[in-house]
ZASETI-999815 format. One record per residue: residue in one letter; y, x negated, z of N, C-alpha, C in turn. Coordinates in pm, whole numbers, plus 50000, padded with zeros to 5 digits. Each point is the difference from the previous one (the first is absolute). Example, Ala and Ser with C-alpha at 12.3 -4.5 7.8 and 13.67 -1.06 7.14 Angstrom:
A494314868150780501195008950000501204991050000;S501055003549928501194991850006501095007750073;
This chain:
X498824991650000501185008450000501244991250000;X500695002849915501374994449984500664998350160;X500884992950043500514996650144501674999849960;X501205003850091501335001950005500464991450060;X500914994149986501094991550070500835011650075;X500125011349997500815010150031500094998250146;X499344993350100500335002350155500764991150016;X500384988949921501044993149988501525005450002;X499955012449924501475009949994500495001750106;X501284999950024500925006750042499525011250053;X500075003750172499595013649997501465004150029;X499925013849969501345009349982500725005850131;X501284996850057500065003150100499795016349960;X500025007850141499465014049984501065007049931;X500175010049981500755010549934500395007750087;X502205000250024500235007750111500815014849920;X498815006649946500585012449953500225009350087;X500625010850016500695013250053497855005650004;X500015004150091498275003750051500225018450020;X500035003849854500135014949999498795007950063;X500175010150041498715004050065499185011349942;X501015000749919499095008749870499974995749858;X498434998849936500525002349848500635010849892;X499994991549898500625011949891499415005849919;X499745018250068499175006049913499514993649836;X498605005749972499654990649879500275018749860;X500794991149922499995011749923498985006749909;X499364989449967498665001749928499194987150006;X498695002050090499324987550008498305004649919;X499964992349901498925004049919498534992750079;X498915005549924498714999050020498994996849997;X498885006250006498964992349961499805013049872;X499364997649915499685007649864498534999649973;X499935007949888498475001549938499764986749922;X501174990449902499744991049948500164985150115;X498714995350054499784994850070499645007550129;X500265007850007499335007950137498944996650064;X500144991450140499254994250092499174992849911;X500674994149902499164987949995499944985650031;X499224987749948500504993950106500174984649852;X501014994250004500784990049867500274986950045;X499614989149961500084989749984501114995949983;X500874992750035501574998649988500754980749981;X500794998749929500294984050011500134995250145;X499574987350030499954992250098501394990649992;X500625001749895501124987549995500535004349930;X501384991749940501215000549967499514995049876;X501394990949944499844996449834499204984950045;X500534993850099499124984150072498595001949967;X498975011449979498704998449939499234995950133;X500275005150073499155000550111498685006149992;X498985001650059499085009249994499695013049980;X499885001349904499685020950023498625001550028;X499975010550089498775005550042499284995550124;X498844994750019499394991750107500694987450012;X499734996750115500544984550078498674993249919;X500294983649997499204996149970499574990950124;X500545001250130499574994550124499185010450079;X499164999050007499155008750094500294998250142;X500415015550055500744999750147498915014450049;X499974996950114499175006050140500575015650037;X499615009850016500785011150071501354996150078;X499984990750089501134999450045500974990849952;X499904996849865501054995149944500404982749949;X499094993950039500244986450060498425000549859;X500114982749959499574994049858498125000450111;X499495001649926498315000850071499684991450012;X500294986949934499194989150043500824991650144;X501195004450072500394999350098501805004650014;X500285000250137501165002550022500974999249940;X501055005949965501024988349945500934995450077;X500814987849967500714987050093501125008050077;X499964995150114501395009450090501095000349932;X500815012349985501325003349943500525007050054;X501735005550013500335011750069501544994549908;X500595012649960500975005249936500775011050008;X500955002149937500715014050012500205006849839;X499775011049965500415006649891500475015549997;X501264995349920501085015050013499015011349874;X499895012550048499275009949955501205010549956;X499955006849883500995011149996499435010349948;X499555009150035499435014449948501005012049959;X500305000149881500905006549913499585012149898;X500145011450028500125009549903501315003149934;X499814995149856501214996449897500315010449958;X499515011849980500145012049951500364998549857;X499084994949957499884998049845499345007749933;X499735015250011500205007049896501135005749913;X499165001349886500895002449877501745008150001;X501234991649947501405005650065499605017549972;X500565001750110500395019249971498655003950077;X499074993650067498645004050065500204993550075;X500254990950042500094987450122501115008550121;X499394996350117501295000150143501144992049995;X500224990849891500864989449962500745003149883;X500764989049941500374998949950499654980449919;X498215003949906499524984450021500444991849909;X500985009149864500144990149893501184991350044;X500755007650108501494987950047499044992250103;X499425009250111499334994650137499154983549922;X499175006049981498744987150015500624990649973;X500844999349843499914983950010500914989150071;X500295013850137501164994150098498904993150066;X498605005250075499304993250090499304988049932;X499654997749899499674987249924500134989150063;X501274997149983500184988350137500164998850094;X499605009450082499595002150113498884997350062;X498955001149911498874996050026499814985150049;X500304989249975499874986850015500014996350089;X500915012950106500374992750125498185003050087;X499575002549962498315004850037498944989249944;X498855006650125499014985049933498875013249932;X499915009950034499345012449940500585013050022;X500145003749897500445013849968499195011449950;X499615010350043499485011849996501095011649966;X499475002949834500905010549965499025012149936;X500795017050045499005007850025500885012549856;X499845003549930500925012049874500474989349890;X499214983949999500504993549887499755002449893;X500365016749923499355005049912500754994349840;X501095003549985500385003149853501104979949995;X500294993950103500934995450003499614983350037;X498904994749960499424990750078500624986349952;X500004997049861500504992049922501494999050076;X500935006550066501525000149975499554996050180;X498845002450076499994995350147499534986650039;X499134994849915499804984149965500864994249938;X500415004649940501264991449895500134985650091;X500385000550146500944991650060499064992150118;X498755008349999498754995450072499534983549958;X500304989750119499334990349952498814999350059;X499085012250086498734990050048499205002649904;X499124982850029498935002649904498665004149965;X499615012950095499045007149984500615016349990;X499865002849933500625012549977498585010549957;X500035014250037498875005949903500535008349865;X499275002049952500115009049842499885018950037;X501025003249983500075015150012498715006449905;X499365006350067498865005749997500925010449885;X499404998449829500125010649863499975016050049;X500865007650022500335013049909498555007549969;X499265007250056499175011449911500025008749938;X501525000849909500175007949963500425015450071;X500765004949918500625016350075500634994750078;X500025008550138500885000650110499554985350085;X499144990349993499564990850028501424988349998;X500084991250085501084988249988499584991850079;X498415003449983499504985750076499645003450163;X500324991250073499694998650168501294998550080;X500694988849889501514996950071500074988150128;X498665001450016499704982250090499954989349939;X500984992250076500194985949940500564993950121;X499614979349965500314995450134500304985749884;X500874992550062500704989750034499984991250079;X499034984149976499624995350100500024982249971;X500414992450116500204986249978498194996250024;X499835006250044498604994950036499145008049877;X498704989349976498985005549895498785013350025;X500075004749944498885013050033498965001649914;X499155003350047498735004949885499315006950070;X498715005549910499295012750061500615015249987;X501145001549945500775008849952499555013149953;X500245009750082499575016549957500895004949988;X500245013549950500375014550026499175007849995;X500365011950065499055009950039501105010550022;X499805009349892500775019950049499245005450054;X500555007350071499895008450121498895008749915;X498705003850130498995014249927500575011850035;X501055002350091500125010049996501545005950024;X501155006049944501245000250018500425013449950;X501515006550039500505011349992501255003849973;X499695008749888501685004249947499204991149821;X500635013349896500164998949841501684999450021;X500265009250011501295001949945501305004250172;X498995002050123500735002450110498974990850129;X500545002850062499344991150135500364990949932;X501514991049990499874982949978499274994649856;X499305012249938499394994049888499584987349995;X499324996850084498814988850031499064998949884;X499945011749978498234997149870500544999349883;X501414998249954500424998049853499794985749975;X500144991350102499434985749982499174991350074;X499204990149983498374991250076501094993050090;X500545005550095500354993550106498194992750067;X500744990650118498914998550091500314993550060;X499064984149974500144990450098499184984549877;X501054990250038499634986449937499544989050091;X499244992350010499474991250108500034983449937;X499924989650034500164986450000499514990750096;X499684988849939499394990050090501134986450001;X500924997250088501104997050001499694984050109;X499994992449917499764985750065501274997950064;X500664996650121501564995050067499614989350004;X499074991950031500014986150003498394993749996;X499604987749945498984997650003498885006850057;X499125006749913499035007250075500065009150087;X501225001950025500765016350148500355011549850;X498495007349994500075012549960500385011050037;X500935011649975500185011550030500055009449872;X499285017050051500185005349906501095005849994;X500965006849907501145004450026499755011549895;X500415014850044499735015949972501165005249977;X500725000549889501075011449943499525015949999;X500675006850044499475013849960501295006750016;X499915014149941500985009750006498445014550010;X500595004550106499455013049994500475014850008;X499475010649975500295015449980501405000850081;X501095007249958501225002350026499935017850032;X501165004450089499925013250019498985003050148;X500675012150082499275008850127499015009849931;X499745005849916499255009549972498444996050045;X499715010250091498134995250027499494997649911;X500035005649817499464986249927500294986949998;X501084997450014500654981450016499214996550125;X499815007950087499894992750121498104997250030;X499525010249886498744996049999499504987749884;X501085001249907499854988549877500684988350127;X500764997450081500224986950076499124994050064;X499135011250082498894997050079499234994149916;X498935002949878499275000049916500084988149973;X501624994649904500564986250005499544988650099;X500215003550138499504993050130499054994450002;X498765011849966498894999450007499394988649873;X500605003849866499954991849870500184983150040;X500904996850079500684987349981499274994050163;X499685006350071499264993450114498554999649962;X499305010349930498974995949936499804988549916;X500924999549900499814988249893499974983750072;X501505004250099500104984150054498714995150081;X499285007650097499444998450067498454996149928;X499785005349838498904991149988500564989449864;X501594995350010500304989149938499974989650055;X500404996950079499904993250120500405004550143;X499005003950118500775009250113500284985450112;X499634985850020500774994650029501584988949995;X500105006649869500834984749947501335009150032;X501044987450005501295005450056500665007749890;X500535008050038500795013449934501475000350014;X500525006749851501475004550062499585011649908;X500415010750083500565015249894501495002349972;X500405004449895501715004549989500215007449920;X501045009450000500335006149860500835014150081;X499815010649932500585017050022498725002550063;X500195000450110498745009850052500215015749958;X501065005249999500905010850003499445012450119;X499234991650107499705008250163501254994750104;X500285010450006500755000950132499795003050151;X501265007250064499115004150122498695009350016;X500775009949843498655010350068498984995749930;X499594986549949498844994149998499284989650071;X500484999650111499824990350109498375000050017;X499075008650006499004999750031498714991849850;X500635004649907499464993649866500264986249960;X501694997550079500744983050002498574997350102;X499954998650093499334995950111498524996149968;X499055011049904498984998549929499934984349935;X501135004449906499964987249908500014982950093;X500885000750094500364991050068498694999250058;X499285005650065498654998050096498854993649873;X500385010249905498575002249914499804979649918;X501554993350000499884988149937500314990050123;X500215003450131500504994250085501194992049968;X500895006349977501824995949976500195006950108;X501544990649950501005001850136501315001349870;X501265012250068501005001649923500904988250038;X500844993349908500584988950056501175004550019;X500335015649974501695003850046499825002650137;X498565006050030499995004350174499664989550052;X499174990649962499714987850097501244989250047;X501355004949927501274995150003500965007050101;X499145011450011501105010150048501245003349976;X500035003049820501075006249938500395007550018;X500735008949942501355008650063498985014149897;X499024994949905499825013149898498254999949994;X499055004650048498475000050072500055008749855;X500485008949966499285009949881500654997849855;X500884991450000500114993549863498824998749896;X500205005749913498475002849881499724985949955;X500954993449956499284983649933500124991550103;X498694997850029499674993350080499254983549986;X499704992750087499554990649980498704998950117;X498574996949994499264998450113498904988649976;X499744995350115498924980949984499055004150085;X498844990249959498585001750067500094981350010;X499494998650067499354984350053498694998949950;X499614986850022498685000349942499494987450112;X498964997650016499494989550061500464987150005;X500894997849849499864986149944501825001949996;X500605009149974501425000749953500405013750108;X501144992250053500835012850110501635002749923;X500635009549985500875006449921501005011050112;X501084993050057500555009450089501695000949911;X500785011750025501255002249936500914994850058;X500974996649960501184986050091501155008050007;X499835012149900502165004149977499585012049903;X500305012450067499995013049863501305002449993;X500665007649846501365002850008499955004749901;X501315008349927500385004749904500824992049908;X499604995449882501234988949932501385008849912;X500755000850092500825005549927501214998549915;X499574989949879500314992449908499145008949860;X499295006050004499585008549926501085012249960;X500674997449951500985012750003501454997549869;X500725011049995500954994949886501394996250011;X500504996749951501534994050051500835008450085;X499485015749961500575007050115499345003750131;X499114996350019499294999050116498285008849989;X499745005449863499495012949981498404987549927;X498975008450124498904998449990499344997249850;X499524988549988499094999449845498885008349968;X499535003250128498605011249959500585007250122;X499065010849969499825011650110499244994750096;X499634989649988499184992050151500604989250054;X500074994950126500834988850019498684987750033;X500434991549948499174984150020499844998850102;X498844998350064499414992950098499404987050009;X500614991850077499804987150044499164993850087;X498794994549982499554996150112499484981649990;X500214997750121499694984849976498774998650126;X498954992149919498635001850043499764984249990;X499464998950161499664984750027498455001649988;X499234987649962498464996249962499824989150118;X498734997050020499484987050020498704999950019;X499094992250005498584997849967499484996350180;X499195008850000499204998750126498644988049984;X500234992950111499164991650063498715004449959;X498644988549997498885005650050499465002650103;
């Protein structure tokens, strides 16, 4: 497996944005669909650098670490930003993405990985200004109401092992959030930070909207993505992030997920000012690699000369310390 100089970077001091305590309604958050519907897609591992697609070619253990032994003590810091760009198509979007996006472009840099969740119609104009060099390939269009998944990540560090996977089960054609007009889901990665210190790292966006269908397509989701991880690897270290789009009155289904992969939220383990904020960020440890959050915040540099939000979601910041456990 390819190896990063990236723990070498600059880590980012934190981000002292205004810590709103609510988000901004989503005006239309699309779905999972019939074209691709719960299925499960093979996705680029890298950027234009020609990194690996597909399998690692280092063989690593459930918990993360190279099989033929440990890997060498390391411990680092890397800034995380979980962003819903609201990049659907102008006149459908909560935004405004053909001025917005290619404001956050360079924004990105100041990050060592970026998790972006509605990168539907606008992706080309959100890399433009992206220098890391593992980037993934927006998962093709199925045609019709289809625009893909809209997961995409941005990363100094190399990844492989690379999935997507839409949701089996979601709610709303044309009401409830219209979730099923597009293969929303969830994208996964095998994300080397430093010699041999593997983690997997999980983009997802899930079912939008209160209607007891949304709230049984969220659960379902839960169930989808704690199943899969758990026989991908159920000990290797984890990060989840993206739109959960559960709130309070999904506290009991948040809690599932969190038990069902053994995460921890890194806005509550901070004791932020916002516990039900939908994009979230959450880490699992592993035997071999421990992963605790250093600084959550809102970057509020995302926004336009007049002060006015780039998406209908605000950026979340989190800076996540590593280091490699002893034998």
């Amino acid at each position: 497996m390819p190896t990063s100089n990236a723990v070498a970077r600059r880590s980012v001091s934190p981000r002292l944005g205004g810590l709103a305590s609510s988000s901004v309604p989503i005006l239309l958050a699309l779905g999972c669909s019939s074209p691709g519907h719960g299925s499960d897609e093979s996705g680029t591992g890298s950027g234009s650098t020609g990194a690996d697609t597909g399998t690692s070619s280092t063989t690593v253990d459930a918990s993360g670490s190279a099989a033929s032994d440990l890997p060498p003590p390391a411990e680092g810091t890397f800034d995380l930003l979980v962003y819903n760009v609201a990049g659907l198509p102008q006149g459908i979007s909560g935004s405004n993405p053909e001025t917005n996006i290619p404001m956050m472009s360079p924004l990105l840099d100041d990050y060592d990985l970026v998790l972006v969740q509605e990168d539907f119609s606008y992706h080309e104009e959100l890399a433009k200004d992206a220098t890391h060099p593992y980037q993934s390939e927006p998962k093709p269009p199925a045609g019709g109401t289809d625009l893909g998944d809209g997961l995409n990540r941005f990363s100094v560090f190399p990844f492989t092992d690379f999935e997507r996977h839409a949701w089996e089960q979601c709610s709303g054609q044309f009401d409830m959030g219209s979730d099923c007009l597009t293969s929303k889901g969830f994208s996964v990665g095998l994300h080397e930070l430093a010699p041999g210190v593997l983690v997997d790292v999980v983009n997802l966006h899930m079912d939008a909207g209160s209607a007891p269908s949304d709230v049984e397509a969220r659960k379902a989701q839960v169930a989808q993505l704690v199943g899969y991880m758990q026989q991908r690897a159920p000990d290797r270290a984890l990060v989840v992030a993206g739109d959960t789009n559960m709130d309070e009155e999904d506290e009991a289904d948040f809690v599932s997920l969190l038990e069902g992969l053994g995460l921890r939220d890194a806005c509550r383990e901070l004791d932020c000012p916002d516990p039900y904020r939908i994009d979230r960020a959450m880490l699992r440890d592993s035997d071999v690699v421990e992963l605790s959050a250093t600084s959550w915040s809102l970057d509020d540099r995302f926004v336009t000369e007049d002060g006015e939000p780039l998406s209908d979601h605000e950026a979340v910041a989190v800076t996540i310390a590593f280091r490699t456990k002893g034998p």
